[in-house]
C-alpha positions in Angstrom: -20.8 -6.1 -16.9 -22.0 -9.0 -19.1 -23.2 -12.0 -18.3 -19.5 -13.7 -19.2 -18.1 -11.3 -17.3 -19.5 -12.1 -14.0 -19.2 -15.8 -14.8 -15.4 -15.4 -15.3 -15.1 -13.2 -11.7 -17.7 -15.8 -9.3 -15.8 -18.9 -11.4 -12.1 -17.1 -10.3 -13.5 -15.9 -6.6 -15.1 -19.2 -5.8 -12.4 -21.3 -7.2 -9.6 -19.6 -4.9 -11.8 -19.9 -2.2 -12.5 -23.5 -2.4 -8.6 -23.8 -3.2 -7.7 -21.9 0.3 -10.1 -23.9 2.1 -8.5 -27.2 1.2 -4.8 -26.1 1.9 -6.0 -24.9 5.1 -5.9 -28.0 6.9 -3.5 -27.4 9.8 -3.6 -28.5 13.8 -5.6 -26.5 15.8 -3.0 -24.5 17.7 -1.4 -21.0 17.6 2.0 -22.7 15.7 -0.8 -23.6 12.7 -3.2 -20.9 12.9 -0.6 -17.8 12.6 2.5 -19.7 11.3 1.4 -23.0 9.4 3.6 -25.3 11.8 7.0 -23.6 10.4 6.8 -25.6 7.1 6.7 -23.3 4.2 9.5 -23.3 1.2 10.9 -20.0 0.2 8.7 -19.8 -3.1 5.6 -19.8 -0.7 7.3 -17.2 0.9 7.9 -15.0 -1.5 4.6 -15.4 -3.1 3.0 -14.7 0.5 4.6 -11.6 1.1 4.2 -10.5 -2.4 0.8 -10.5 -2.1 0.5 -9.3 1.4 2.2 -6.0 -0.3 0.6 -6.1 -3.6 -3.2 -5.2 -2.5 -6.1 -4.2 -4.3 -4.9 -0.9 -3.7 -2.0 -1.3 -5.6 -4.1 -2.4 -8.8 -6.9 0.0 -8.3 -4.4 3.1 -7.5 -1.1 3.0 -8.4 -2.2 2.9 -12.5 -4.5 6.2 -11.6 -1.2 7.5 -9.7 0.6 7.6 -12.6 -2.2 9.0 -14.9 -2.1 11.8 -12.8 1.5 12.4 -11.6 3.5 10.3 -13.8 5.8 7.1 -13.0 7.7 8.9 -10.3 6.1 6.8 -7.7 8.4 3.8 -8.3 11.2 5.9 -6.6 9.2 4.7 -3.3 10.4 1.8 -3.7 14.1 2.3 -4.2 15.5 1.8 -1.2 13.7 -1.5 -0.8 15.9 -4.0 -1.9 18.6 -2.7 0.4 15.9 -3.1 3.6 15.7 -6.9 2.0 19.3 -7.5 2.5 19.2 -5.8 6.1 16.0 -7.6 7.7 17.6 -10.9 5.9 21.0 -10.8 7.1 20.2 -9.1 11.0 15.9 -9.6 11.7 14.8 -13.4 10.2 18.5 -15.2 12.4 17.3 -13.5 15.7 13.3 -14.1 15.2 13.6 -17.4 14.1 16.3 -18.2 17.1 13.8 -17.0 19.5 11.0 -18.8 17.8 8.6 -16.2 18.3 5.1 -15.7 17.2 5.3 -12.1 16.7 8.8 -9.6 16.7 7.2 -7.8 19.3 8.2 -10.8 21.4 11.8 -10.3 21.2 11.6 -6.5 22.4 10.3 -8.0 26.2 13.6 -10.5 26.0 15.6 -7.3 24.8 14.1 -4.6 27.4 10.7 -5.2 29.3 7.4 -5.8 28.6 6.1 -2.2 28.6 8.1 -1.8 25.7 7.1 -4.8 23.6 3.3 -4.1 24.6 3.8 -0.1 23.7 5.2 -1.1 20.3 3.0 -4.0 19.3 0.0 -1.4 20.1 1.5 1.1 18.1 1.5 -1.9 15.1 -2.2 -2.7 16.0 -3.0 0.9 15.4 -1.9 1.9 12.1 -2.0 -1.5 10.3 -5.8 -1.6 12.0 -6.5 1.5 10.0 -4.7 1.0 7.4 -6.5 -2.2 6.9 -9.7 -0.6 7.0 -8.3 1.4 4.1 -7.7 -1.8 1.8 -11.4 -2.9 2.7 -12.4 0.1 1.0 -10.6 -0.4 -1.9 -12.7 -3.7 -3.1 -16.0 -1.8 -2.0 -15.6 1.1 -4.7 -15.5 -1.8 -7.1 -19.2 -3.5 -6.7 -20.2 0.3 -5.5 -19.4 1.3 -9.2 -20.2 -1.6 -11.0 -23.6 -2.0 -9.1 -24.4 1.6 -7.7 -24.8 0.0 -4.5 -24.3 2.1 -1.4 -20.9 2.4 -0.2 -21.0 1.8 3.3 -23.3 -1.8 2.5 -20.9 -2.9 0.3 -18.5 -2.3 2.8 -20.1 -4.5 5.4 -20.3 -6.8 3.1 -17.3 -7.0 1.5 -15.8 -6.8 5.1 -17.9 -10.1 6.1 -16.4 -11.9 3.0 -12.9 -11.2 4.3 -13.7 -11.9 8.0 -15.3 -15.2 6.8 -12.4 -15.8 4.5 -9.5 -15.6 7.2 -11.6 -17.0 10.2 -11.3 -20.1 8.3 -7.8 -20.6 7.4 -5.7 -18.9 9.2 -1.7 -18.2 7.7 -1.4 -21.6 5.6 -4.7 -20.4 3.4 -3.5 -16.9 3.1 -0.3 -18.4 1.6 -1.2 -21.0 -0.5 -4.2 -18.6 -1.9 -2.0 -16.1 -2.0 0.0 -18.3 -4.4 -3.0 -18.5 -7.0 -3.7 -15.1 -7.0 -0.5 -13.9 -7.7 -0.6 -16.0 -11.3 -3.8 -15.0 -12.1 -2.9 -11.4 -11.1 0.0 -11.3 -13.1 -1.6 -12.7 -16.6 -4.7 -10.1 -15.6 -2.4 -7.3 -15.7 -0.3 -8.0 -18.6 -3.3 -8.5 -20.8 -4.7 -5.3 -19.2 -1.3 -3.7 -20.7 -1.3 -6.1 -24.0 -4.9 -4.5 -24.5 -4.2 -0.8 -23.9 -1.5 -0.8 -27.1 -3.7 -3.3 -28.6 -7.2 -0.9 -28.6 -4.3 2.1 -30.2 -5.2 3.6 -34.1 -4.0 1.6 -36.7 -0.2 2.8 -36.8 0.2 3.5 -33.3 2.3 1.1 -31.5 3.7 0.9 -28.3 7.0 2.6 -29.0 4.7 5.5 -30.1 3.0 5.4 -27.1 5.9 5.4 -24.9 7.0 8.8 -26.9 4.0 10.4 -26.0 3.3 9.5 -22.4 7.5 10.6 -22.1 6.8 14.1 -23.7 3.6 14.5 -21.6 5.7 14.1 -18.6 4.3 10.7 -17.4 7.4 8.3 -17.9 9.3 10.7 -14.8 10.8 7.6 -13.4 14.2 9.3 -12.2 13.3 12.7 -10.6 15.9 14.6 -8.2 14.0 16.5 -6.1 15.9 19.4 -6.8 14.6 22.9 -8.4 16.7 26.1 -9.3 19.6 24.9 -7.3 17.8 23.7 -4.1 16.3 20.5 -3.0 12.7 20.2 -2.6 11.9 18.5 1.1 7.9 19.1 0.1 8.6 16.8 -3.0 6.9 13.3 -1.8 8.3 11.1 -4.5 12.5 11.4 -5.6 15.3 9.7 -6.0 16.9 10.6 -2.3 13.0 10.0 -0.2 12.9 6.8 -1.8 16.4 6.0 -1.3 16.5 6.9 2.2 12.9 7.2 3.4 12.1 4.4 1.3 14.6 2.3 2.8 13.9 3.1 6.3 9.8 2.5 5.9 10.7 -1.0 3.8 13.2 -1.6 6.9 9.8 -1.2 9.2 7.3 -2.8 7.3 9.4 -6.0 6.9 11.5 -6.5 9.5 8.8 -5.3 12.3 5.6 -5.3 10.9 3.5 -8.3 12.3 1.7 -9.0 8.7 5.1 -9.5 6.8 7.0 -10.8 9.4 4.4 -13.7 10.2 4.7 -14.2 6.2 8.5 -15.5 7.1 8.1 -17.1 10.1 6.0 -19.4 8.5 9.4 -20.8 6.6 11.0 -24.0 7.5 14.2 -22.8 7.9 16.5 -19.4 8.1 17.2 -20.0 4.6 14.0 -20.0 3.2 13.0 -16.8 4.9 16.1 -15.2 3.4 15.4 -16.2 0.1 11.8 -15.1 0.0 12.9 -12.0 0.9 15.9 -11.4 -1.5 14.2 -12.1 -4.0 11.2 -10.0 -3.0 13.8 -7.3 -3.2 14.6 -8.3 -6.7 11.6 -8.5 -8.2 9.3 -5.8 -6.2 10.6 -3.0 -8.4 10.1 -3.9 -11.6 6.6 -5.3 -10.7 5.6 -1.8 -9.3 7.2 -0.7 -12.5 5.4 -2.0 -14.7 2.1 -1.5 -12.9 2.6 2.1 -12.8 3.5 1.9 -17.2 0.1 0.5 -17.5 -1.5 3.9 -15.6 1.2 6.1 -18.3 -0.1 3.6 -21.1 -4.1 4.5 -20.0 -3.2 8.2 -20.5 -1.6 7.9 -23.5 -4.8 5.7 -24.6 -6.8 8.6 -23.8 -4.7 11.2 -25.9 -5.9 9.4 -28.8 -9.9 8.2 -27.6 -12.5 10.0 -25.8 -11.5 10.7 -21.9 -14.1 11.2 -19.0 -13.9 14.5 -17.4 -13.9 13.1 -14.3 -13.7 9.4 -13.3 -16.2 8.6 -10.4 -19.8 8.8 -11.9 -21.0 8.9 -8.8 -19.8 11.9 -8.0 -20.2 13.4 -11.3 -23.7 12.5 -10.9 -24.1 14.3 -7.3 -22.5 17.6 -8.6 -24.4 17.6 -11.8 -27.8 17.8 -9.6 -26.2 20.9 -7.7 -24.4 22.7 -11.0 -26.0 21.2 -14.2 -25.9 24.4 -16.5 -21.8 24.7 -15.6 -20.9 21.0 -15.6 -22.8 20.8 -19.2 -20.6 23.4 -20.0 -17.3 22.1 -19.0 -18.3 18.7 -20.6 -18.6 19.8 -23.6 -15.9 22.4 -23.4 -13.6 19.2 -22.5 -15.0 17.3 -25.3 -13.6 19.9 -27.8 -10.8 19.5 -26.2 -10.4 15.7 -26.3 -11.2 16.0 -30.4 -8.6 18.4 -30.5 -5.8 16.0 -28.5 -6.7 13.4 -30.4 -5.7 15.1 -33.9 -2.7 16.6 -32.6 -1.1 13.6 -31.1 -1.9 11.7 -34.2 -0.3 13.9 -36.2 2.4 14.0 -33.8 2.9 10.2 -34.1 2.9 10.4 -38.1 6.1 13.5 -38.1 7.9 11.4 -35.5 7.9 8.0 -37.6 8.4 10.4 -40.8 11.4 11.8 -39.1 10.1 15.5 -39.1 11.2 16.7 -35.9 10.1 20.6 -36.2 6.6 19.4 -36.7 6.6 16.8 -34.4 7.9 19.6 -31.9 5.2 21.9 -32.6 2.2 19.2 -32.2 3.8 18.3 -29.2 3.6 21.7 -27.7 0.4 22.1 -28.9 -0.6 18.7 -27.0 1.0 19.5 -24.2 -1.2 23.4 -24.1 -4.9 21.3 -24.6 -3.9 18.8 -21.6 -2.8 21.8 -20.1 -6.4 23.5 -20.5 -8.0 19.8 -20.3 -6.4 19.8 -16.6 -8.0 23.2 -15.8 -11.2 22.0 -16.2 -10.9 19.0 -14.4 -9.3 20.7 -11.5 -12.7 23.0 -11.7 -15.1 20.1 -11.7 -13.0 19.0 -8.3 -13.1 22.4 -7.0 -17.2 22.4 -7.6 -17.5 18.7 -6.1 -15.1 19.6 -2.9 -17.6 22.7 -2.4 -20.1 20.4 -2.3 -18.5 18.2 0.5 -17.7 15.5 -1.9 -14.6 13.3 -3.1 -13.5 15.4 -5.5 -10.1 12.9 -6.1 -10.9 10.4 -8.8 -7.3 9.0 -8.9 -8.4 5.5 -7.3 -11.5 5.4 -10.3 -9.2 5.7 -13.3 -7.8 2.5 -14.5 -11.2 0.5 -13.1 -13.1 3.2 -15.2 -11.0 2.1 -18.0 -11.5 -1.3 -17.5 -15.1 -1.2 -17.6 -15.5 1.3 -20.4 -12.8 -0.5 -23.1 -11.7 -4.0 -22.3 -14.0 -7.0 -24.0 -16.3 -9.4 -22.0 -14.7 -12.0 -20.4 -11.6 -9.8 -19.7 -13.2 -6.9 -17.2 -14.7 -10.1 -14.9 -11.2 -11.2 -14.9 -9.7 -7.8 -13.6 -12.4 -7.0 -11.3 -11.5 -10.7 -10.0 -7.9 -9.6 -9.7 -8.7 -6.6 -7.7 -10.9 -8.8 -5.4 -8.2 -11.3 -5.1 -5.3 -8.9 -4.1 -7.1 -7.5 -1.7 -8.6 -11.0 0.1 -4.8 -12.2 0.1 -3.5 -8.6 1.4 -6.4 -7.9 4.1 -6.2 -11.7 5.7 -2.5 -11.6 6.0 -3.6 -8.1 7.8 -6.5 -9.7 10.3 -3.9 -12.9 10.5 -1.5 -10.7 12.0 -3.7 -8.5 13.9 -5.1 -11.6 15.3 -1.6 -13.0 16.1 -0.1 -10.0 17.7 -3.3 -9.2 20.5 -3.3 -12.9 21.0 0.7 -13.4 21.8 1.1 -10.0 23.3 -1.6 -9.3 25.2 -4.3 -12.3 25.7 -1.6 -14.3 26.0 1.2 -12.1 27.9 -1.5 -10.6 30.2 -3.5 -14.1 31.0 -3.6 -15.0 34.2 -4.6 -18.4 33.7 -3.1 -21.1 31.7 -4.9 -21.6 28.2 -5.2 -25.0 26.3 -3.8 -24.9 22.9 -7.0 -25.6 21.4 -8.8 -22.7 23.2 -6.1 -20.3 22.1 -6.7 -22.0 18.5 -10.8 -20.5 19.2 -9.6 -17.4 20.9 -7.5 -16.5 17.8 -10.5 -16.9 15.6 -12.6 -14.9 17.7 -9.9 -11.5 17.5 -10.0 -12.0 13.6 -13.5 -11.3 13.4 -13.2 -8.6 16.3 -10.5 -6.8 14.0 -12.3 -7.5 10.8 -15.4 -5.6 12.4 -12.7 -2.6 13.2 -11.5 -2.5 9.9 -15.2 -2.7 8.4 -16.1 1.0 10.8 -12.5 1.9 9.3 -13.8 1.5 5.8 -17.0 3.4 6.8 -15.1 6.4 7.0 -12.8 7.0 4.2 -14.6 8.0 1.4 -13.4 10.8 1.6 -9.8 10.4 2.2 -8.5 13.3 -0.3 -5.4 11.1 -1.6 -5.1 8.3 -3.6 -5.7 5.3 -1.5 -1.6 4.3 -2.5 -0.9 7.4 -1.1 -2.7 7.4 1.9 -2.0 3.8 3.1 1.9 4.9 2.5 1.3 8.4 4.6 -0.4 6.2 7.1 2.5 3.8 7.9 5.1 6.6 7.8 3.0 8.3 10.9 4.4 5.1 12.8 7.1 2.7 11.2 9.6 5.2 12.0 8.9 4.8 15.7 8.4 1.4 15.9 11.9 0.7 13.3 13.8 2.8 16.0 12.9 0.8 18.9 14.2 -3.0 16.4 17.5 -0.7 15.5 17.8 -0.2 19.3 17.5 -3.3 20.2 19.9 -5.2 17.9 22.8 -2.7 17.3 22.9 -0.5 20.8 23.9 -2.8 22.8 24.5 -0.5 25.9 21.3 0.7 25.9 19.6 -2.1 28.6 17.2 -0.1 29.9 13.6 -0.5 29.3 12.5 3.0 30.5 15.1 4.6 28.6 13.4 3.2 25.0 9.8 3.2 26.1 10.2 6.9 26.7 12.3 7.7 23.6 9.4 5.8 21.4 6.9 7.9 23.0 8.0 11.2 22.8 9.6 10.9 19.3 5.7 9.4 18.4 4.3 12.4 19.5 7.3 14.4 17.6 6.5 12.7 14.7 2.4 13.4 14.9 3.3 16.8 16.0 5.3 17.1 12.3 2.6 15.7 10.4 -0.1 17.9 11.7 2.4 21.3 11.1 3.1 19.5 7.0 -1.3 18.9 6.8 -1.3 22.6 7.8 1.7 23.7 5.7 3.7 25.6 8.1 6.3 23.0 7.1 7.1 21.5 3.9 8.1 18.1 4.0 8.0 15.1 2.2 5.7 11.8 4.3 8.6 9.7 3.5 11.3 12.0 5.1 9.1 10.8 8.8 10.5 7.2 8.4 14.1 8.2 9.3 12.9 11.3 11.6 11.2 8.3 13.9 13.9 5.6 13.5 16.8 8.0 14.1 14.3 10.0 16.9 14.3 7.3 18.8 18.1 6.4 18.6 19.1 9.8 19.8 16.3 9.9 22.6 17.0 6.7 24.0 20.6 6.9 23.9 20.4 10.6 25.9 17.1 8.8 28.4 20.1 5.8 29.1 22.6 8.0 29.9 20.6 10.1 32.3 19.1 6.8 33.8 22.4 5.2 34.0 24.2 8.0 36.0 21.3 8.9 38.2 21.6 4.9 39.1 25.9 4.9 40.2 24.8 8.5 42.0 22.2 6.7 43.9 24.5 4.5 46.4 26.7 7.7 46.8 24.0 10.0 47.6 22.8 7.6 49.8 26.4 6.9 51.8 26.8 11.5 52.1 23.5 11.6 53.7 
């Protein structure tokens, strides 16, 4: 980077910090550590759990998610805005009733304590490793820029964020969060103004739309179905994101501790309603059009030179191991990248002349070199996996990009973006990590009576013990083997099922009162649920991650409905039993 970019990303970074730390100024209690006394207006809301969602991750990954597979992704997020009007109309009027620090407060008023402290473990687990995840994602930025060893820049990136939340607490995640979100969204439409910008002279963005559609990467609306029969391997369609969608969205905001401590913080039911409505308004066309800027990257590299493979670090590694073959695929791919660039030029100039055989014929010829392009790529991968390697350079694309093409001033401010969502994403994360051991079990568990103000300390202190979890997290997922989009999403589906089961119980089976019944529906349907993942990892099953959201939720139904019945006529047998003998 140049010496204007790093200006423009410590000016950015320091300035949010500095902002955060002067909007932070809240009593020293657990009402304005983990909910900023109740006093936040439904913008502030919506901002906050915006960009509790929307984390490095999601600007690092999801524009290398579609380069790779296309736009298809979006369809996660379909059944969204219908989970928005559910956890708005039936989750925020109980929660906020109660006044409760965490949901997991309301499942020990509902059933017993065992169950509230089984489920907000289960939510300490996976949002504890997927945190660790989203540390990571920052850490392959400096790694890259800086060729600085992974695991210290995880250590220190992690101390930045421990530092970060430590002081706050939830009313500097929101109000920074606020910030970022602005300078987010003007990073990312100049990253996309750019990308069209940098095209050949002639070549404009309905031109690139046309060839990123013909080379499959504008798949927005897929069905899942192939020769007559649905596909249940296929992770990203119109009915998983409908339906799994919908019941992981469910989860993650009406019982996950990091979004629903973003609503709590409202002043009133209303406000947390409209933060969320309108979160489910605006989250798909935002995810939208970060995944056009991945299609509008490949199309960029139709017409200019394209890596072979993204992570030079790893390109580096292999090249030390197989130097004679990687020169040869190199410059075997270079052929072909001279080749593409021709042929989807002159693809362009029949389209706009209206000469639709030869436009056909370049764009079968296009589609055979990316075709051939993808073969050696996917035999680079196979070298660098022998190797023991990351051979997946998904999560490298659109940074690579960024570095490589964008002018000075511009890269610092998109490597400050990246930083940004993930400082406002990972403190909402340690916020509510923090907030759910200290209400549910430091709290529950004490048996002495705490002064406010030492809870206020003891809350600080379970930040920085989580934020040191997350950073051994981080250590460990280099080589994940997904895209990091992909594998935070797998992740959460391995237990928001579960833990969404457990809510649905609680507020629509009313019959169901007792404790033991739902305690030992969640666990057996959680070890159902692992027990399915582990037969898809190993493909004796093909399913879909999305398709374990409703497996868990509707798992846990059906167990705890046959657990109460057992329960309740083994307790009216027990007097007569009694009375025969």
């Amino acid at each position: 980077m140049t010496p204007l970019d790093w200006t423009v990303l410590v000016l950015t970074l320091a300035g949010i910090i500095a902002y955060g730390l002067y909007k932070s100024r809240t009593t020293h209690n657990l009402d304005g550590y983990f909910l900023s006394n109740r006093s936040m207006h439904w913008g502030l809301i919506l901002l906050s759990i915006m960009g509790t969602q929307a984390s490095a991750i999601t600007f690092i990954s999801a524009p290398g998610q579609a380069y790779t597979d296309g736009m298809r992704f979006v369809q996660y997020y379909f059944g969204l805005p219908l989970a928005m009007i559910v956890v708005a109309a039936f989750f925020v009027p109980v929660f906020r009733k109660l006044k409760v620090y965490t949901a997991y407060e309301f499942l020990e008023t509902r059933f017993d304590v065992k169950t509230r402290a089984l489920t907000s473990f289960l939510f300490l687990l996976q949002r504890g490793l997927s945190t660790g995840i989203s540390v990571f994602a920052p850490s392959i930025i400096l790694s890259s820029l800086l060729g600085w060893n992974i695991y210290w820049t995880n250590l220190f990136m992690g101390g930045l964020l421990i530092i970060y939340t430590m002081t706050g607490g939830a009313k500097a995640v929101a109000y920074t969060q606020q910030l970022q979100l602005i300078i987010i969204f003007i990073g990312m439409f100049l990253a996309a103004y750019m990308v069209v910008h940098m095209l050949p002279q002639g070549i404009d963005f309905t031109d690139a739309l046309h060839v990123s559609g013909k080379l499959g990467k504008l798949n927005v609306i897929t069905t899942g179905v192939k020769e007559g029969k649905f596909n249940w391997s296929d992770q990203y369609n119109l009915f998983s994101g409908i339906i799994g969608g919908f019941f992981l969205a469910l989860s993650y905001f009406g019982t996950d501790q990091s979004q629903v401590g973003r609503y709590l913080t409202a002043s009133s039911v209303k406000e947390s309603r409209l933060g969320l409505l309108i979160n489910g308004l605006v989250k798909v066309p935002m995810q939208f059009l970060i995944l056009l800027v991945g299609a509008l990257v490949f199309t960029f590299y139709q017409f200019n030179k394209a890596p072979v493979f993204f992570n030079d670090i790893q390109l580096t590694s292999i090249n030390l191991v197989y130097k004679d073959s990687v020169n040869d695929v190199s410059r075997q791919y270079e052929t072909l990248n001279l080749l593409k660039q021709k042929t989807v030029y002159d693809y362009s100039v029949a389209r706009k002349q209206a000469n639709d055989a030869a436009a056909e014929k370049h764009i079968t010829s296009l589609r055979l070199l990316q075709h051939q392009a993808d073969s050696l790529r996917s035999k680079l991968k196979s070298w660098i996996t022998k190797s023991k390697g990351d051979s997946n350079d998904t999560n490298y694309i659109f940074l690579r990009f960024v570095v490589d093409y964008l002018p000075a001033g511009l890269v610092g401010l998109l490597i400050a973006i990246i930083f940004l969502a993930s400082w406002g994403s990972i403190a909402a994360a340690l916020n509510s990590l923090s907030s759910s051991t200290v209400v549910d079990f430091h709290r529950r568990f004490s048996r002495h009576k705490i002064s406010a103000e030492k809870e206020y300390n003891i809350s600080k202190w379970w930040t920085l013990a989580w934020g040191i979890f997350c950073i051994v997290i981080a250590m460990f997922t280099y080589n994940i083997g997904n895209s990091l989009i992909e594998a935070v999403n797998v992740l959460g589906s391995l237990f928001y099922g579960v833990i969404l089961g457990v809510f649905l119980v609680a507020f629509f089976f009313k019959r169901i009162k007792n404790g033991n019944a739902v305690f030992v529906a969640a666990l057996v349907t959680e070890v159902a649920v692992l027990a399915i993942f582990a037969l898809i990892k190993t493909e004796y099953l093909k399913l879909g991650f999305l398709w374990l959201n409703p497996i868990g939720a509707i798992g846990v139904i059906l167990v705890s409905l046959i657990f109460n019945s057992v329960l309740t006529k083994k307790n009216n047998c027990g007097p007569l039993l009694q009375f025969s003998q």
